[in-house]
Steps between C-alpha positions, in 0.01 A plus 500: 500500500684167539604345167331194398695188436517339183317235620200685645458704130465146374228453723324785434545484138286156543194688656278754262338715750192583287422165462249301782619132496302206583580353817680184386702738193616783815637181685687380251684835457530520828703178518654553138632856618648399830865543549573531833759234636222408785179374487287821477204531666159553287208741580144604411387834575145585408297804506174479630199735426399513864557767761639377803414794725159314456452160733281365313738543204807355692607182316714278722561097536723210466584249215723192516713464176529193344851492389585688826747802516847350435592588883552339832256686711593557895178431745510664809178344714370592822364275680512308837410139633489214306462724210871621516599132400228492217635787349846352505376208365311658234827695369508821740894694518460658808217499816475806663642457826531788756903516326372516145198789611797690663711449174217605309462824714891582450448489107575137465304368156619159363184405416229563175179389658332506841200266617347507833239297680218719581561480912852636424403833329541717836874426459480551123319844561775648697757466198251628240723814464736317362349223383222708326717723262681226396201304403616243727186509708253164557166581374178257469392627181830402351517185692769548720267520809357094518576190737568365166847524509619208277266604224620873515848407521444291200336789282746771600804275411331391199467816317221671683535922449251732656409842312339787561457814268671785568387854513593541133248280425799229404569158615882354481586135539808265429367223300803263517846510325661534103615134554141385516473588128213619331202225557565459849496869537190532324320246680544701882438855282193368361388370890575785605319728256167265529529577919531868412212492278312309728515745781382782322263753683133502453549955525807511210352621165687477153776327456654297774789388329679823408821406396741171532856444507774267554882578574791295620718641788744657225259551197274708382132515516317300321139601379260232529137538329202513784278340209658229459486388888 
């Protein structure tokens, strides 16, 4: 076992791991506690009491966070037309020209996001295993399938994060940076948590909100109280 730094004890020493926090108190150990010499990334894991073998128990969607994610976010779009210079002018990195598919094919991924125009999902389709494992691929129920380029562009670059529970029954998301500090963190967890809550299934019984917790990139996990959400 790797031996901790002095540093990281500190840290931990910070967190009682008995103890469920309310969501404001775990953020501001989280931000306390940090001591990495970059800005560390934070993240809310929550455990759902769903089953997600089950499609009608599947929770999946989209939020935009208010205070965004603290990152400069890369938008590939596909598109052709006159809609290749609204993307552009809406913000877009890259359009996917016949050199950027082939790039794409070779392994080449310089970009976070993809959006596509609806009559330019055959070309999209024939990447999708490589796109798809990546979760790089344009979807409509995520909004990255629409003719409204400008106002996807906007959301995705704005802090928009898609998530979908995995077959643990857990959902991970980054929720912006340490140097946000505490409020600003609290505001996008508590968005978050409210989109969560709103999409849960008609079929899950008991509790839906199993367990919550919060961690920076080199911290410890944070226990965060599902009754006070």
């Amino acid at each position: 076992m790797p031996k901790r730094s002095k540093k990281h004890n500190e840290a931990l020493s910070k967190v009682d791991r008995l103890v469920q926090y309310g969501p404001k108190d775990a953020l501001e150990i989280a931000v306390s506690s940090s001591y990495a010499k970059f800005d560390e990334t934070v993240d809310v894991a929550v455990r759902l009491g769903v089953d997600p073998r089950h499609a009608d128990q599947m929770v999946r969607g989209t939020v935009v966070l208010p205070n965004g994610l603290g990152k400069e976010v890369k938008v590939l779009v596909f598109a052709k037309g006159e809609k290749e210079q609204e993307a552009l002018d809406a913000g877009a990195d890259f359009i996917a020209t016949d050199e950027i598919v082939e790039k794409i094919k070779d392994g080449w991924f310089g970009f976070d996001k993809a959006i596509a125009t609806p009559d330019m999902m055959g070309t999209v389709g024939k990447l999708g295993r490589v796109l798809g494992p990546r979760g790089l691929m344009p979807n409509a129920k995520t909004g990255t399938v629409t003719f409204e380029l400008a106002k996807a562009i906007n959301e995705v670059k704005s802090g928009k994060i898609d998530f979908r529970v995995e077959k643990a029954g857990i959902v991970h998301v980054p929720v912006g940076k340490i140097s946000f500090g505490a409020e600003k963190l609290l505001e996008n967890v508590t968005v978050f948590l409210d989109k969560i809550v709103s999409l849960k299934p008609a079929s899950s019984k008991g509790a839906y909100l199993k367990s919550i917790s919060v961690s920076s990139t080199m911290g410890a996990g944070i226990k965060v109280d599902p009754l006070l959400i």
